[in-house]
MDTraj code that builds the backbone (N, CA, C; nanometers):
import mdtraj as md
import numpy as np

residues = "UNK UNK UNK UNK UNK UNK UNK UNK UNK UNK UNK UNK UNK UNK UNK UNK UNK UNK UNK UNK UNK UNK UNK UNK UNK UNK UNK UNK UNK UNK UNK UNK UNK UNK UNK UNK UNK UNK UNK UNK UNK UNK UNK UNK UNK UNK UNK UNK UNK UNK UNK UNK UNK UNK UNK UNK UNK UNK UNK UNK UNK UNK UNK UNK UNK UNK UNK UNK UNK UNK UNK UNK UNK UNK UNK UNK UNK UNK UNK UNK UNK UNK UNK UNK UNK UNK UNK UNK UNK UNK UNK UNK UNK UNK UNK UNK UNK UNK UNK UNK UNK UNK UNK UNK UNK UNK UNK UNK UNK UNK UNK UNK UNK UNK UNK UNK UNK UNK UNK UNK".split()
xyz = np.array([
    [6.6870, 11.4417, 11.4571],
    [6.6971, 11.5444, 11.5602],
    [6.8028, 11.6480, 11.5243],
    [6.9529, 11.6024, 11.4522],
    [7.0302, 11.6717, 11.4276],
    [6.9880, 11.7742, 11.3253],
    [6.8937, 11.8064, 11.2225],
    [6.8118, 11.8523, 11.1187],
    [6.7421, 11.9633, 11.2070],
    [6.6731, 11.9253, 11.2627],
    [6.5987, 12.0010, 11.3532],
    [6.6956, 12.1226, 11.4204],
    [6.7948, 12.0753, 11.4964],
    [6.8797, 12.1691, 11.5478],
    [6.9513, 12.2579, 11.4952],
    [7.0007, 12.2000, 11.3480],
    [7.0743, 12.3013, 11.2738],
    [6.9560, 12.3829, 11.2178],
    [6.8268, 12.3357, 11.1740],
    [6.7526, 12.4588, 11.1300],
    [6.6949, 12.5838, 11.1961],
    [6.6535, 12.5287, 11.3859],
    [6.6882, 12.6298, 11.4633],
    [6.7983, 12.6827, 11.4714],
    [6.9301, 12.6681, 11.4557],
    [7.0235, 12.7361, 11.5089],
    [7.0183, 12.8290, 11.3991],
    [7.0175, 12.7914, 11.2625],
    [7.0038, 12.8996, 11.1396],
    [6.8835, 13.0116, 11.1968],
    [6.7393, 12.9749, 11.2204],
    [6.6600, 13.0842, 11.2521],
    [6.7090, 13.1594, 11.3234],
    [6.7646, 13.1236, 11.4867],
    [6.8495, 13.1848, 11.5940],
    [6.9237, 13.2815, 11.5226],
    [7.0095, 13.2547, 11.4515],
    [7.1298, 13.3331, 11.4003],
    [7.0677, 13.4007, 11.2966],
    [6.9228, 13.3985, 11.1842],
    [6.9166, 13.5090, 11.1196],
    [6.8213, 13.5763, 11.1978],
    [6.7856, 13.5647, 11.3000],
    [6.6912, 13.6719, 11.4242],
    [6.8030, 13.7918, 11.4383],
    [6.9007, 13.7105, 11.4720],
    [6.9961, 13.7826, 11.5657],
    [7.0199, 13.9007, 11.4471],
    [7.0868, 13.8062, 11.3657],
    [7.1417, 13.9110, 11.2070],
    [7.0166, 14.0058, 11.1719],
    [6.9244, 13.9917, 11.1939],
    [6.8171, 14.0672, 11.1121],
    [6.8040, 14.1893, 11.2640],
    [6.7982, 14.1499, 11.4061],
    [6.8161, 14.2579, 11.4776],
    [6.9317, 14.3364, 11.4656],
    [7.0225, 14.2888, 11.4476],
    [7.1201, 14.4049, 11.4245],
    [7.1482, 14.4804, 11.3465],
    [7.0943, 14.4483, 11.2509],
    [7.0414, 14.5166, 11.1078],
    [6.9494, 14.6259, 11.1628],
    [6.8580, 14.5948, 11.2239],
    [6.7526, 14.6687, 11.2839],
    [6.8134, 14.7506, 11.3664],
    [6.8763, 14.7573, 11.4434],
    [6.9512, 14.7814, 11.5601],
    [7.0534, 14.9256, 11.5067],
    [7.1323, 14.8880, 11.3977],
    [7.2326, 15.0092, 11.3159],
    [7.1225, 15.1226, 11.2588],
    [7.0012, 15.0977, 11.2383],
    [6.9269, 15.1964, 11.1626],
    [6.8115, 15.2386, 11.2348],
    [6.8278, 15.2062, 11.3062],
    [6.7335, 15.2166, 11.4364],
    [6.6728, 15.3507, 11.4831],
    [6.5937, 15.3966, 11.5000],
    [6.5496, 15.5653, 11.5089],
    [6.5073, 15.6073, 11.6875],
    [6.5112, 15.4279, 11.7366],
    [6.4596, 15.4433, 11.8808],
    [6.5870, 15.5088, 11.9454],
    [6.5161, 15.5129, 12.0798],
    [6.6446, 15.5491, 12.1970],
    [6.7272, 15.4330, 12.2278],
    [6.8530, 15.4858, 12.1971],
    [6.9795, 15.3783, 12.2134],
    [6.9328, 15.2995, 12.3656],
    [6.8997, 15.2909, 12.4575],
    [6.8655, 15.2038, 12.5873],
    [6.7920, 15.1163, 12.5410],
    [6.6449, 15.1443, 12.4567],
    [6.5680, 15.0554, 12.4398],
    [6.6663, 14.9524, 12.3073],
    [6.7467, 15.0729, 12.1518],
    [6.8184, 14.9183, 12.1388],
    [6.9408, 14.8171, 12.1628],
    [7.0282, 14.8919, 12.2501],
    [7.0458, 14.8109, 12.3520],
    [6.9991, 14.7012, 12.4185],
    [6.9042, 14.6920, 12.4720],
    [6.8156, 14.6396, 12.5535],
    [6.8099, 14.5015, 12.4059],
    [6.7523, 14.5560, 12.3278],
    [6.7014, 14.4041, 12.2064],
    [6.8041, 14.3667, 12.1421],
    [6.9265, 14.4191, 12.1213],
    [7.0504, 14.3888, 12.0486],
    [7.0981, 14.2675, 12.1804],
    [7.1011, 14.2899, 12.2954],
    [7.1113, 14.2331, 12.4123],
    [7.1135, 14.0885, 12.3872],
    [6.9368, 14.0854, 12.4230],
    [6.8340, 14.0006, 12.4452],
    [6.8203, 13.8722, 12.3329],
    [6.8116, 13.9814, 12.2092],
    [6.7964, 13.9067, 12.0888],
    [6.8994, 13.7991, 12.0550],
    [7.0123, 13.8788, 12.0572],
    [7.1374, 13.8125, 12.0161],
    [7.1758, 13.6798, 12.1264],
    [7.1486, 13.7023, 12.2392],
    [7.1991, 13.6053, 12.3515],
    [7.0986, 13.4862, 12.3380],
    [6.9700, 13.4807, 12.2873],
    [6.8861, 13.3526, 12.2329],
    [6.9713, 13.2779, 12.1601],
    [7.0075, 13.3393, 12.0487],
    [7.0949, 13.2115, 11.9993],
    [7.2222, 13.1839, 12.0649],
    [7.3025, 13.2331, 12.1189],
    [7.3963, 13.1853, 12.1770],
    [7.3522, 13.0441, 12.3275],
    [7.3222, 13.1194, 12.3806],
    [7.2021, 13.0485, 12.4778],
    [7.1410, 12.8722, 12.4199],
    [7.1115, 12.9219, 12.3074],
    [7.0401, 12.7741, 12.2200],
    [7.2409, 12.6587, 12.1937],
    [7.2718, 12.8023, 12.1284],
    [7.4159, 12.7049, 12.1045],
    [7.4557, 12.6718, 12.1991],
    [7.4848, 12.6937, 12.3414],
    [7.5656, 12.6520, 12.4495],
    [7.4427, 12.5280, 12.4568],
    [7.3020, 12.5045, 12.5048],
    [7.2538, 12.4384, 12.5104],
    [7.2938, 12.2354, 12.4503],
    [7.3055, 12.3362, 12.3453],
    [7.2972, 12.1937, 12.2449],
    [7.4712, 12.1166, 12.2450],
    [7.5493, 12.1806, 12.3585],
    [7.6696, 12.1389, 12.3828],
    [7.6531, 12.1231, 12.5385],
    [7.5556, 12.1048, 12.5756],
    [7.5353, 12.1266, 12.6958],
    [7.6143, 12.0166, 12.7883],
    [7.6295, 12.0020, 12.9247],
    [7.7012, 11.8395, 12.9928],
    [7.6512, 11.7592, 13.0115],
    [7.4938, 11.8212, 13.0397],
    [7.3992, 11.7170, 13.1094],
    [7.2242, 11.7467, 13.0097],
    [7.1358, 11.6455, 13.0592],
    [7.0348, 11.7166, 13.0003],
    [6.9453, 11.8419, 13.0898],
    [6.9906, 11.8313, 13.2451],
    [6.9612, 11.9229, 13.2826],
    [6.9927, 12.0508, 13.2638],
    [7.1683, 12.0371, 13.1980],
    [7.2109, 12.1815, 13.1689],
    [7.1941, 12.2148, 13.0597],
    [7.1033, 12.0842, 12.9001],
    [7.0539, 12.1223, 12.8323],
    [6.9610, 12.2232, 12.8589],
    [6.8385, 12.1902, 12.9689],
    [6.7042, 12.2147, 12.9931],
    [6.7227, 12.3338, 13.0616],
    [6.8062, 12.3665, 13.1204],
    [6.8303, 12.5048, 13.1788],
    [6.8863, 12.6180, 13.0715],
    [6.9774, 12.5789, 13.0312],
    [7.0189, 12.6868, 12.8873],
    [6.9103, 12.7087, 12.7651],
    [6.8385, 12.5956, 12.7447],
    [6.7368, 12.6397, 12.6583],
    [6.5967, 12.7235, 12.7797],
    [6.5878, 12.7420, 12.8484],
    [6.4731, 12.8087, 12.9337],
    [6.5395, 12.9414, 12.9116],
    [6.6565, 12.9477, 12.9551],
    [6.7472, 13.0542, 12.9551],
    [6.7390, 13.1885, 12.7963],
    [6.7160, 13.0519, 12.7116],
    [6.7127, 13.1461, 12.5479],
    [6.5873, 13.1762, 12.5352],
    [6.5086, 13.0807, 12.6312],
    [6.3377, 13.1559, 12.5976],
    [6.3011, 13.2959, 12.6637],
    [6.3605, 13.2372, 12.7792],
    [6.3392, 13.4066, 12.8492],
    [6.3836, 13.5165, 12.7634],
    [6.5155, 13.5059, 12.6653],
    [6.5752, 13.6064, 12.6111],
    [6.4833, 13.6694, 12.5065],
    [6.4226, 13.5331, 12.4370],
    [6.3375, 13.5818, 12.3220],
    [6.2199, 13.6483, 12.3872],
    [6.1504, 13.6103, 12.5137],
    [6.0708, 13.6800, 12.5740],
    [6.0635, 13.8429, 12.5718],
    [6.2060, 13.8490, 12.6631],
    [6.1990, 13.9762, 12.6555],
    [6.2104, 14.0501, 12.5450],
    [6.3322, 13.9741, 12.4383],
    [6.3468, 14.0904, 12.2818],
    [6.1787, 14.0939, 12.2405],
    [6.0720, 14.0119, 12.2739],
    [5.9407, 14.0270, 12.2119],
    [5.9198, 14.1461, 12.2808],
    [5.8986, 14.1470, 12.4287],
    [5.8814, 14.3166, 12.4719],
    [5.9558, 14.4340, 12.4329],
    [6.0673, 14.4268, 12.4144],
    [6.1517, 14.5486, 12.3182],
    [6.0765, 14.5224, 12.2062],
    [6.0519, 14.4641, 12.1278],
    [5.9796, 14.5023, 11.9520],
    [5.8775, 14.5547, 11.9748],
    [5.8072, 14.4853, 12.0580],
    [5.6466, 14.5426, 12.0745],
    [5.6423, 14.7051, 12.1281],
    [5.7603, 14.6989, 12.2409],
    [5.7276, 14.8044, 12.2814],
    [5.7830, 14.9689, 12.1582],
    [5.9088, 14.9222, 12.0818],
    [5.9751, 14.9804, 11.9736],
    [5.8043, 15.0014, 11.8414],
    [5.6855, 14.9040, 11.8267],
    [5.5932, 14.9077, 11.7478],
    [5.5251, 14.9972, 11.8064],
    [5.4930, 14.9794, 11.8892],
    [5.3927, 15.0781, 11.9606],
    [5.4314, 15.2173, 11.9999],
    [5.5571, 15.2479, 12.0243],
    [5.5951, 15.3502, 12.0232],
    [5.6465, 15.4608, 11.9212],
    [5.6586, 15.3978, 11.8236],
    [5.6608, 15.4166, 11.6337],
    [5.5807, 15.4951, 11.6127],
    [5.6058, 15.6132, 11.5117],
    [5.4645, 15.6589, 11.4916],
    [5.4250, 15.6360, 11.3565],
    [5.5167, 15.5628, 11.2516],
    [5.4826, 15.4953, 11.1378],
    [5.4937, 15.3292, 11.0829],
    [5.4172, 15.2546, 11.0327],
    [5.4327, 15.1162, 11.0568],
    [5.5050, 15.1028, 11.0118],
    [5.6147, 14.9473, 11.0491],
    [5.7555, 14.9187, 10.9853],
    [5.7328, 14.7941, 10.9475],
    [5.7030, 14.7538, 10.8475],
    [5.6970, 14.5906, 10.8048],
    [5.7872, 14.4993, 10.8867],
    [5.9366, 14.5256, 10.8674],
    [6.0402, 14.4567, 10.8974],
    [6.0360, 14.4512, 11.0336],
    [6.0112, 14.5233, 11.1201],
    [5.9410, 14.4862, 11.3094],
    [5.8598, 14.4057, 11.2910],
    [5.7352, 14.4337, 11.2264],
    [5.6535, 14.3435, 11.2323],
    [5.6936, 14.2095, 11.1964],
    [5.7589, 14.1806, 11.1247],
    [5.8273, 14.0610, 11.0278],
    [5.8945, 13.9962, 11.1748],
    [5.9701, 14.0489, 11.2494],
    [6.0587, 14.0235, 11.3337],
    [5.9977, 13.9655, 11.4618],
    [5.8689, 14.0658, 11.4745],
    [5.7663, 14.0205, 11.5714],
    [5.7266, 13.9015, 11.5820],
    [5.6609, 13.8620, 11.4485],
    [5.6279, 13.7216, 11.3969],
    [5.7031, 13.6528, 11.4251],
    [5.8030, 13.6495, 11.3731],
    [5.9823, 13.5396, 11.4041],
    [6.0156, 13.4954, 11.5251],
    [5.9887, 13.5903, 11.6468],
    [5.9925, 13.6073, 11.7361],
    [5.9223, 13.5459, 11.7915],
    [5.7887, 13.5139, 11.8602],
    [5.6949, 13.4456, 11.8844],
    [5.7234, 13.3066, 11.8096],
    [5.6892, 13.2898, 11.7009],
    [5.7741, 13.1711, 11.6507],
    [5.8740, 13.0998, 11.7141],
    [5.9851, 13.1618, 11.7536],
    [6.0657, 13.1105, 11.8461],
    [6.0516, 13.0924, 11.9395],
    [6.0026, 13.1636, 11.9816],
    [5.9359, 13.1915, 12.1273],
    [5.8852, 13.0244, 12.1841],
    [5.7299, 13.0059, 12.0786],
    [5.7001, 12.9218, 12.0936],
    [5.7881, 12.7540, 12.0089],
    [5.8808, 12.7721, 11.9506],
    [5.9480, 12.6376, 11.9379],
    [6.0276, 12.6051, 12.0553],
    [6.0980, 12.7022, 12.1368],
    [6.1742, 12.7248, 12.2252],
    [6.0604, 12.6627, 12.3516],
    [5.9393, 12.6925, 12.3913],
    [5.8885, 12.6899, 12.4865],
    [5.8540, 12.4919, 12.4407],
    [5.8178, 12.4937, 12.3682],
    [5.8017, 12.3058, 12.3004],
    [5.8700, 12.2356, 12.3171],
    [6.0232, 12.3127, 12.2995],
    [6.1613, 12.2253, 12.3151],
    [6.1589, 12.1879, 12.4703],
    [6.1468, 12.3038, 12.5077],
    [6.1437, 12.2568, 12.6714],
    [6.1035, 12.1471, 12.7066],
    [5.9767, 12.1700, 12.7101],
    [5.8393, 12.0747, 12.7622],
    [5.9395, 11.9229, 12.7054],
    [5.9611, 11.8759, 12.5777],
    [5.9433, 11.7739, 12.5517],
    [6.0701, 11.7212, 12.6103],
    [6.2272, 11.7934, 12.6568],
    [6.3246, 11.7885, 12.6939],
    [6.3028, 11.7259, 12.8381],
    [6.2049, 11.8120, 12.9131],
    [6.1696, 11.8158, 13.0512],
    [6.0916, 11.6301, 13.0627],
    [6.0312, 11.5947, 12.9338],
    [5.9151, 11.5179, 12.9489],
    [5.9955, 11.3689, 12.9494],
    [6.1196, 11.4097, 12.8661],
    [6.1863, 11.2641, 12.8372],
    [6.3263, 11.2351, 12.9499],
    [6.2968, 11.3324, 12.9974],
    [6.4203, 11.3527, 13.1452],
    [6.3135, 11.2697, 13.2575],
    [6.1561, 11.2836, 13.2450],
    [6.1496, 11.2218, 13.3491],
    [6.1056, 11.1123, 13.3138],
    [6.0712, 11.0082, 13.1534],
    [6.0766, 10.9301, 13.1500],
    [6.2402, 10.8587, 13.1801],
    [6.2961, 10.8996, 13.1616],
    [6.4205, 10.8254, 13.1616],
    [6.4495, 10.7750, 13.3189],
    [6.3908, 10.8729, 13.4244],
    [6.3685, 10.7811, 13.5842],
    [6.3492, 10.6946, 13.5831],
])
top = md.Topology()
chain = top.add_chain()
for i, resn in enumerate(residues, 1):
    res = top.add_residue(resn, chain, resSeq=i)
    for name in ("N", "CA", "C"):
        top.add_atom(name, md.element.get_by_symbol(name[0]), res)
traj = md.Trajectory(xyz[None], top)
């Protein structure tokens, strides 16, 4: 399990690093990157407080917490793609990553949630 966590926390943290990268060279309107420098970055923090969490409920709440975040940085990219008027690999790249997390994050839950109520 400990394997597992450090290799999410590495993805977490090169999301974050690779948005802010994105973020300094950025051609959008500063609100929208704002908005994903935000979002993006607070997933992994979010995951790290998690995994130090007190309880497993305040595991299960801090990780819901980082999904929502990645949620929304998915609507800032998408909406930053679509509003582009030339394609950018590296969004797209990010997009992918994103969802990815998205969905390990939404798995983590479930199975967190599943062994909290075996343990009743």
């Amino acid at each position: 399990m400990q394997k597992e966590r450090v290799k999410l926390s590495e993805r977490l943290l090169s999301f974050g690093a690779a948005i802010v990268k994105l973020v300094r060279k950025c051609p959008f309107d500063s609100y929208l990157a704002k908005q994903l420098l935000r979002s993006a970055t607070s997933a992994g923090a979010n995951y790290e407080e998690a995994c130090s969490g007190e309880s497993r409920a305040d595991f299960i709440h801090k990780l819901q917490i980082g999904v929502k975040e990645l949620n929304e940085s998915l609507y800032w990219l998408r909406l930053m793609e679509r509003s582009s008027s030339n394609s950018n690999a590296e969004l797209t790249r990010l997009i992918q990553e994103n969802k990815e997390l998205c969905a390990i994050g939404a798995r983590s839950v479930i199975t967190a949630k599943s062994h909290s109520k075996a343990q009743l």
